[in-house]
C-alpha positions as CSV (number, residue, x, y, z in Angstrom):
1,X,0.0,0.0,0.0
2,X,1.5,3.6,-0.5
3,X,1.5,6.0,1.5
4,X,-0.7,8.9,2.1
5,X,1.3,11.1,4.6
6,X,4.4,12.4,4.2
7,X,6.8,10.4,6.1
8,X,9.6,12.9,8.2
9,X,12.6,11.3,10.2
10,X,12.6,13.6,13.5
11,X,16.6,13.7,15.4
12,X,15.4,13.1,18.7
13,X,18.1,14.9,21.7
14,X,16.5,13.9,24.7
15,X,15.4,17.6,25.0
16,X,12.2,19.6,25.4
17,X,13.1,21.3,21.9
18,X,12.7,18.3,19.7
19,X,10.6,16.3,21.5
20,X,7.6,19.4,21.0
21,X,8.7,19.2,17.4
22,X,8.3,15.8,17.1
23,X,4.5,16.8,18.7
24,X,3.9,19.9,16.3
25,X,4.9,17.5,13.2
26,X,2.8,14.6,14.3
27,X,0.0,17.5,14.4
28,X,0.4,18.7,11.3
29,X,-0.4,15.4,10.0
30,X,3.1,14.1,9.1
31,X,4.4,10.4,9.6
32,X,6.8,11.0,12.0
33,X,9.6,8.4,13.1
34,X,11.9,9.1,15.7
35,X,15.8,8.8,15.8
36,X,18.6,9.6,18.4
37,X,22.0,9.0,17.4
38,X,24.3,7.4,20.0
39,X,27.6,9.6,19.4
40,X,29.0,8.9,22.2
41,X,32.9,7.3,22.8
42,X,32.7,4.3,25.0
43,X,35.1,6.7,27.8
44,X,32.8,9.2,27.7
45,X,29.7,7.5,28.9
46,X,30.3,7.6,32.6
47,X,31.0,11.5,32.5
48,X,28.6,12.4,30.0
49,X,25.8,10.9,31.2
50,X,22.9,13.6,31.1
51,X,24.0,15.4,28.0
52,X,22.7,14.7,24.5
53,X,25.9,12.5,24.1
54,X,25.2,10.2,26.7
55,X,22.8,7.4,26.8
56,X,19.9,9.3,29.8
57,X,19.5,11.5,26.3
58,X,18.2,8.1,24.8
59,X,16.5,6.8,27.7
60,X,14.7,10.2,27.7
61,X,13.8,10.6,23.5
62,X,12.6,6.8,23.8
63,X,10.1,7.9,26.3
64,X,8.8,11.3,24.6
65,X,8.5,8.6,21.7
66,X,6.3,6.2,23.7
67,X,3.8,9.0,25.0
68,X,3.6,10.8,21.5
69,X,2.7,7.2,19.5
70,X,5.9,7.5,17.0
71,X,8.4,4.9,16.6
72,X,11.6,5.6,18.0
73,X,15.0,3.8,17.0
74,X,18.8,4.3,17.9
75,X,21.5,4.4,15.1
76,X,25.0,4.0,15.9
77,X,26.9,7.1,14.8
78,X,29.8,7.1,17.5
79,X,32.8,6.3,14.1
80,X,31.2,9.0,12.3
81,X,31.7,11.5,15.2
82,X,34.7,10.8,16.8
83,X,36.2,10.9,12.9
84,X,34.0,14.5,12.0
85,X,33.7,16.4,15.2
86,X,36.3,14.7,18.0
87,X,38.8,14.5,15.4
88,X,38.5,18.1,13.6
89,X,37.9,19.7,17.5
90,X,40.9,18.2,18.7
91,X,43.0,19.5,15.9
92,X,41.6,23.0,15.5
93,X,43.4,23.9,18.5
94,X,46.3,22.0,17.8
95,X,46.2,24.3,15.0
96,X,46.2,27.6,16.9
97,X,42.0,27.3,16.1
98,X,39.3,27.6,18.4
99,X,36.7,25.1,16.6
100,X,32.9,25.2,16.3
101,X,31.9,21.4,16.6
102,X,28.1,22.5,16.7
103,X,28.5,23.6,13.1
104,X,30.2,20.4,11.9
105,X,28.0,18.1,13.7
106,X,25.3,19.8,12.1
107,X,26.5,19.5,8.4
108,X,28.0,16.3,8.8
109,X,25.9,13.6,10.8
110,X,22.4,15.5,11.8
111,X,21.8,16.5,8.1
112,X,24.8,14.6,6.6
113,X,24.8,11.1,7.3
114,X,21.7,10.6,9.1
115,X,20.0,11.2,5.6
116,X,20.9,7.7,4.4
117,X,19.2,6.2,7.3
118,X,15.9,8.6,6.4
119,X,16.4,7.3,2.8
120,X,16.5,4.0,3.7
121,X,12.9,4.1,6.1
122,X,10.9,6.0,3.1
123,X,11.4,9.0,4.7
124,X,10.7,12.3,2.8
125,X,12.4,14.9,5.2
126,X,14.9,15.0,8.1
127,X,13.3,17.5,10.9
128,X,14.9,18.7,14.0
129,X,14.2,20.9,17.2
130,X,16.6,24.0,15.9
131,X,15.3,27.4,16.2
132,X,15.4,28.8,12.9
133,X,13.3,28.9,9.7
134,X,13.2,27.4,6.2
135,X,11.6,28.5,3.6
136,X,11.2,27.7,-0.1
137,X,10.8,30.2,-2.7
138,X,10.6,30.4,-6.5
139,X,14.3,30.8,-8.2
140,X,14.2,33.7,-10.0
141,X,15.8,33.2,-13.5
142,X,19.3,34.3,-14.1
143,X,22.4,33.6,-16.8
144,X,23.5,31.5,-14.2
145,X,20.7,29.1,-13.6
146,X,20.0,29.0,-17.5
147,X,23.8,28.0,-18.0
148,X,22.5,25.0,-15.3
149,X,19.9,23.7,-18.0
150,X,17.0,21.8,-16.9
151,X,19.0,20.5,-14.3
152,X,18.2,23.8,-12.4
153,X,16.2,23.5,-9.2
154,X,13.0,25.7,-9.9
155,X,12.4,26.7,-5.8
156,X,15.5,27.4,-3.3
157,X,15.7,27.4,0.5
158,X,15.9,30.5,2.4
159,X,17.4,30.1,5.4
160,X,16.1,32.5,8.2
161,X,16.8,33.8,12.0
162,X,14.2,32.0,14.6
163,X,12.0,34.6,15.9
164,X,13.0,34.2,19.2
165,X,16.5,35.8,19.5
166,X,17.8,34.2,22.5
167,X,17.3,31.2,21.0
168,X,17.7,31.7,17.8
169,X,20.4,28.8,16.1
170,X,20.4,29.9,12.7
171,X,24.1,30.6,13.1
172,X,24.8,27.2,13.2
173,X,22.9,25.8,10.2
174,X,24.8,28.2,8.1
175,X,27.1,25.5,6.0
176,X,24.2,23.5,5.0
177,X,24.1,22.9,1.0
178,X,20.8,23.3,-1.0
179,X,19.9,19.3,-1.1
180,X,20.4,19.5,3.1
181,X,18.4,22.6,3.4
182,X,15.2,22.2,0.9
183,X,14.7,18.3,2.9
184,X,14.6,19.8,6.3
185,X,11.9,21.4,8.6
186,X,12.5,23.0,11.4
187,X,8.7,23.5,13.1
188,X,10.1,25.5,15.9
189,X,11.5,28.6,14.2
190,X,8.3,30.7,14.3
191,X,8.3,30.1,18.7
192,X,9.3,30.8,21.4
193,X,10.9,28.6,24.0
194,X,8.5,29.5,26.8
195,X,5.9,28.7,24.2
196,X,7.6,24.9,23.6
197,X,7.9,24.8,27.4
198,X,4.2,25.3,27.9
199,X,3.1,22.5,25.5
200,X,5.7,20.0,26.8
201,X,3.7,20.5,30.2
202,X,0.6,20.3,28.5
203,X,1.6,17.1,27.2
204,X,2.7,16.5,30.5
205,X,6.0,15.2,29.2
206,X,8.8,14.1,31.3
207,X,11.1,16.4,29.8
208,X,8.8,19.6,30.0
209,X,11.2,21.6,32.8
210,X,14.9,19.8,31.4
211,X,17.7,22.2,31.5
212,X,18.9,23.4,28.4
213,X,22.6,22.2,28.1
214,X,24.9,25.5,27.5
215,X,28.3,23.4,27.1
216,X,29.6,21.4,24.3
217,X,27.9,18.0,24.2
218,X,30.6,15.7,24.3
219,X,33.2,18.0,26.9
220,X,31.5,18.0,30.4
221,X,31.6,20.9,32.3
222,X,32.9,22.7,29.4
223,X,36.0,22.0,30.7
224,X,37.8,21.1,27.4
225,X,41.0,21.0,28.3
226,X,40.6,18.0,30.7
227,X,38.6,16.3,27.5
228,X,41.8,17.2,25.1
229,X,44.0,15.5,27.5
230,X,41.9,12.6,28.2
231,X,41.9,12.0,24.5
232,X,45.2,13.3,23.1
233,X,47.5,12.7,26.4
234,X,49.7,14.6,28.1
235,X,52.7,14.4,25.8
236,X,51.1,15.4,23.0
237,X,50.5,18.6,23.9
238,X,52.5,21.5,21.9
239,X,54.5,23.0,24.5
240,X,56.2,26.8,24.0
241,X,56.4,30.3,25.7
242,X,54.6,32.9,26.1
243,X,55.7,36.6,24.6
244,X,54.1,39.9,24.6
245,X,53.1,41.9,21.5
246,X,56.6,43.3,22.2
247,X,58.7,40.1,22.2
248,X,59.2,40.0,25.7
249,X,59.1,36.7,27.0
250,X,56.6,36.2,29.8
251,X,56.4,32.0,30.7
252,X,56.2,28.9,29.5
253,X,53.2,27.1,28.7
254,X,52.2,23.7,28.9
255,X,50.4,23.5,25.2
256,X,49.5,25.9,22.5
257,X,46.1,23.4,22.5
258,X,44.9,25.5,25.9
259,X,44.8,28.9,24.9
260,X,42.3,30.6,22.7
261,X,41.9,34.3,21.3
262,X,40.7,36.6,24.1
263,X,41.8,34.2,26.9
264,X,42.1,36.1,30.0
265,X,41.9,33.7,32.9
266,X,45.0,31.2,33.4
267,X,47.6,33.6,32.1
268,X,50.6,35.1,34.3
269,X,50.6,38.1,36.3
270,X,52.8,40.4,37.0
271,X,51.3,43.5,34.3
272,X,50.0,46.2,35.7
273,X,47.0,45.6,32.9
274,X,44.4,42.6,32.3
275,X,46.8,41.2,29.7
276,X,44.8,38.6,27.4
277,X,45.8,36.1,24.5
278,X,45.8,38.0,21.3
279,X,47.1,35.6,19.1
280,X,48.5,32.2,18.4
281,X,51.2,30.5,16.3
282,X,51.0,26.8,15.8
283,X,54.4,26.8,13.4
284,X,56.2,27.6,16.8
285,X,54.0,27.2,19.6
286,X,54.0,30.9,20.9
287,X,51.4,32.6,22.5
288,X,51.1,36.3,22.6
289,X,49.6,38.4,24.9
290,X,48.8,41.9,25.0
291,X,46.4,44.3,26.4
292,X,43.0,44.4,25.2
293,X,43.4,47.1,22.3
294,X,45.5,44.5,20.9
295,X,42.4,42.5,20.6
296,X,40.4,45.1,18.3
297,X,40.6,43.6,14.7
298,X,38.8,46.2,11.9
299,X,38.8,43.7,9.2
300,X,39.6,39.6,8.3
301,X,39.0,36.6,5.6
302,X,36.7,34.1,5.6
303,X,37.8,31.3,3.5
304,X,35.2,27.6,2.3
305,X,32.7,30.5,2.3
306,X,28.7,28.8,1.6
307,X,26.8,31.2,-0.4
308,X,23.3,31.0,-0.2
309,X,21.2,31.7,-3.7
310,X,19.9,34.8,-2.6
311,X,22.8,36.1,-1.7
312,X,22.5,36.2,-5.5
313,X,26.2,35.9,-5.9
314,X,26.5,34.3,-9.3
315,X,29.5,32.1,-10.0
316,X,30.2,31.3,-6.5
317,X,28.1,28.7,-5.5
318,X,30.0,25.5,-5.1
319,X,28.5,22.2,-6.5
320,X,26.9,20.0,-3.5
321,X,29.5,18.0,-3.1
322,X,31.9,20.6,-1.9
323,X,31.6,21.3,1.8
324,X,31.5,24.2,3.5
325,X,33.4,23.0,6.4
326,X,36.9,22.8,7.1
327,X,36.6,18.9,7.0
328,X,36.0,17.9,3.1
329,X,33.5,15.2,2.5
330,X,35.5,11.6,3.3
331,X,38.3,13.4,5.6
332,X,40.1,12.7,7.4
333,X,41.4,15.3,10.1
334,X,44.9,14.5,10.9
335,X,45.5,15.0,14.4
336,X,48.7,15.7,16.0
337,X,49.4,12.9,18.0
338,X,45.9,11.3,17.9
339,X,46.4,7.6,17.9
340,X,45.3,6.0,14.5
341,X,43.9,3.1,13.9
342,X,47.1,1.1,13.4
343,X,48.4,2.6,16.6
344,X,50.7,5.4,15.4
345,X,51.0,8.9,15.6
346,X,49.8,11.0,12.7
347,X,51.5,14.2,11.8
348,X,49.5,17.3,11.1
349,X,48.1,17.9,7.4
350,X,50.2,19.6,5.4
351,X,46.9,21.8,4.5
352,X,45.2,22.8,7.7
353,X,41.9,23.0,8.1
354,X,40.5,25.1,7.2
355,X,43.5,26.6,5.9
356,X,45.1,30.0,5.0
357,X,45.7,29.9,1.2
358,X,43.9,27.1,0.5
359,X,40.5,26.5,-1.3
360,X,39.0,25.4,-4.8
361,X,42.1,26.0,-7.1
362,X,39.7,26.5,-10.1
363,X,39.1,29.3,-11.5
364,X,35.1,30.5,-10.6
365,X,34.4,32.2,-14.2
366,X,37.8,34.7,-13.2
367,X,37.6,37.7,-11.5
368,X,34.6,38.7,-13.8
369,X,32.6,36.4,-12.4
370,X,33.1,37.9,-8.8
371,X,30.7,40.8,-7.2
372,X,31.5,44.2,-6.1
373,X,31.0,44.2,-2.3
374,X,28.3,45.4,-0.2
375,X,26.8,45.4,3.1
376,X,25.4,43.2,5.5
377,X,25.7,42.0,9.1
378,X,28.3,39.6,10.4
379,X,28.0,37.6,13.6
380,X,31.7,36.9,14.6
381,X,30.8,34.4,17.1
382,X,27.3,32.6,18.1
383,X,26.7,34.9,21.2
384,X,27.7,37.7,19.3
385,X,24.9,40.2,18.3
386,X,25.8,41.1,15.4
387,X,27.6,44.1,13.6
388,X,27.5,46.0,10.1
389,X,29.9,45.5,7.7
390,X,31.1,45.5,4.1
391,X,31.7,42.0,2.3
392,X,34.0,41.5,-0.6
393,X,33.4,37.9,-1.8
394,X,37.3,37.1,-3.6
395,X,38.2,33.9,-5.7
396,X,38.5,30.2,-4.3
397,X,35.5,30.5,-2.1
398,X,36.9,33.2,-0.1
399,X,35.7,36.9,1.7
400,X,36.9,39.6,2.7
401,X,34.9,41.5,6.2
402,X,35.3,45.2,6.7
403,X,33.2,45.9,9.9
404,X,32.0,49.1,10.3
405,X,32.5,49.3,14.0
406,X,36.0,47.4,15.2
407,X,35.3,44.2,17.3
408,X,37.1,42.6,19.8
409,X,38.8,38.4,19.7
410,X,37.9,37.9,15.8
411,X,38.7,34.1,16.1
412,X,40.5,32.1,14.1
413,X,38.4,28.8,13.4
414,X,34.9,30.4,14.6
415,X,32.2,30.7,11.8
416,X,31.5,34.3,10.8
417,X,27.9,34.3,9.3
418,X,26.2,37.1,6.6
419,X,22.8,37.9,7.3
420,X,20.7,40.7,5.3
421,X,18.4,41.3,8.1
422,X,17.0,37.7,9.0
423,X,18.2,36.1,6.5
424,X,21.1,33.8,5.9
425,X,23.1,34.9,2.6
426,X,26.8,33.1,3.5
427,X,29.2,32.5,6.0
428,X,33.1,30.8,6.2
429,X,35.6,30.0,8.7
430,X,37.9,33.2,10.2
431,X,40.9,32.5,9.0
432,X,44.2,33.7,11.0
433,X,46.0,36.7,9.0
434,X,49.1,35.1,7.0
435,X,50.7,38.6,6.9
436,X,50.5,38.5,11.0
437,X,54.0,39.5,12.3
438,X,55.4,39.7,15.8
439,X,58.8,41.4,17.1
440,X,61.3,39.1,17.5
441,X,60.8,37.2,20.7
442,X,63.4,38.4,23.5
443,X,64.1,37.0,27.0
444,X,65.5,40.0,29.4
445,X,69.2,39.2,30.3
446,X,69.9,37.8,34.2
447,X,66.1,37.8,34.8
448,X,64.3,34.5,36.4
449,X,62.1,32.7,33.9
450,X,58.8,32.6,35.7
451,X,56.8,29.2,36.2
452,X,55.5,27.1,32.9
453,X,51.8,27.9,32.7
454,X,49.6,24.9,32.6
């Protein structure tokens, strides 16, 4: 018999979020199956036990499942995430990166992988408890879509903000390719969360008053860290000294891997000023520190930049199978001193990730092809409001962000995301300045090297 509903694969957390969705689908008349996706390492079990990477998070969708009538199964994706997310976090700050694993995850298993597993149960979207909205429009005819031929799409997803602004994830959704984007729903974008709290208790669902996680799924107590030494060791950390934006030596440190752009806590005193981390170098393991002026940044590159069609930047939209993020489809991040399979120790890639430099070596239709710039607002960071400024989209999927208004701790590594107004339009990975330049370091003659900083 064929069906009559349209059949929608719902990623099941655990949470209140996705377990109203999975409510406001089944409403809506959709067939709704459930899925939560064990991620978890087997060492991270016993001290991740109430986050979303920890089997309560099951225990918890299973039983939202059970009281809404949906079937609910658990597919094994632990591989896939220790290889996309565990890997690539661990080696972002090996590489002087602070990393966005949210972002990743997202692209890569919750609309990446866990389509084939939608695919294979008949399933005609993948749907999930994000705050932000999709919507599909009409492509409007251009040289570029008629160079396409028939194989054009005829509609396009627009990717907007959630109207709720506190909770609004749009940010993170931002490297998701047409074909992830126009087979996902996300019912919650047009609420708020008091309004999903209120229906959860309606429901009377167990997980009506949960606490919303604000760490990193898989790193309790958003201590990361103790979770990069648990996984990498001890030895493998990249040990150096620590210099100020005048090239006076200051400490040592115990690994470039625990420092991150506009780190203030954990560094040596002794300044009469709050002195913060204002930059990293993974080719020698220093970190420099300055005051926080040195932390202003007026303008930076973006590189793997996603355009969205209406950002209606023609030329630049890469073909689906190019990814956004700094992990290409099928690799591998090679992780200094993360144990592989065949127990050795693999050596960084020669092409970092993502990389200054680096990008699609074709030619996108030459610089003809390539826009003037123009304005929009930039989010620097996920907690970051927002600030004006002018985009020059540049060759081999690359940008280049004026902000109007200087901003402090632009991060190498972070996502920096376009909006015109609500909407989505683009967003790439901060890349670290190749032209950045320090004084030569100096230590101060006859003076006692302080304590290594750990």
């Amino acid at each position: 018999m064929g069906r009559n509903k349209q059949r929608i694969l719902l990623g099941m957390s655990g949470g209140v979020d996705s377990s109203v969705a999975g409510y406001l689908l089944r409403e809506q008349g959709y067939d709704v199956i459930g899925v939560t996706m064990k991620v978890w390492p087997q060492d991270c079990i016993t001290r991740a036990e109430d986050k979303c990477c920890g089997p309560q998070a099951v225990a918890d969708a299973r039983s939202v499942a059970h009281a809404l009538g949906i079937p609910h199964y658990v597919v094994d994706e632990a591989d896939q995430f220790e290889r996309v997310v565990i890997d690539y976090f661990a080696s972002e700050y090996q590489a002087g990166r602070t990393p966005n694993p949210c972002v990743m995850c997202n692209e890569k298993l919750k609309f990446g992988n866990l389509w084939s597993k939608a695919k294979a149960l008949g399933c005609d979207y993948i749907a999930t408890g994000h705050y932000a909205i999709i919507d599909e429009v009409d492509a409007t005819p251009s040289s570029h879509e008629e160079k396409r031929g028939e194989g054009a799409a005829s509609t396009y997803a627009i990717l907007r903000k959630g109207i709720d602004p506190r909770k609004d994830q749009s940010y993170f959704l931002f490297s998701l390719r047409q074909p992830q984007l126009r087979r996902a729903l996300t019912p919650l974008g047009t609420m708020t969360k008091p309004q999903i709290r209120e229906i959860a208790h309606s429901l009377g669902l167990k997980v009506a008053g949960k606490i919303d996680s604000q760490e990193i799924c898989f790193v309790p107590g958003n201590d990361y860290k103790t979770f990069l030494r648990s996984h990498l060791g001890e030895n493998e950390f990249h040990r150096g000294e620590i210099y100020d934006v005048d090239g006076n030596f200051v400490a040592e440190h115990g690994g470039i891997e625990l420092f991150t752009i506009g780190q203030r806590k954990g560094l040596p005193g002794g300044s009469l000023r709050p002195r913060y981390v204002v930059d990293l170098d993974p080719e020698t393991n220093r970190v420099i520190v300055g005051d926080a002026d040195d932390l202003i940044c007026e303008a930076f590159e973006i590189d793997r930049v996603n355009w969205h069609p209406v950002a209606g930047i023609d030329g630049l939209h890469p073909s689906p199978a190019e990814s956004a993020s700094p992990l290409a489809e099928g690799e591998r991040t090679e992780v200094r001193g993360f144990p592989s399979r065949n127990g050795k120790s693999r050596q960084p890639s020669p092409h970092p990730l993502p990389c200054e430099g680096r990008g699609d070596e074709r030619s996108l239709n030459g610089a003809s092809g390539l826009p003037s710039s123009f304005e929009a607002t930039v989010k620097i960071r996920y907690n970051h409001p927002g600030t004006v400024a002018t985009v020059k989209p540049l060759e081999n999927n690359r940008a280049r962000i004026r902000l109007h208004e200087p901003q402090r701790a632009v991060t190498p590594g972070q996502a920096a995301v376009i909006y015109d107004g609500d909407i989505v339009i683009g967003g790439g990975w901060i890349c670290r300045p190749a032209s950045t330049r320090h004084p030569e370091p100096r230590k101060l003659s006859g003076s006692k090297e302080p304590a290594a900083i750990t």
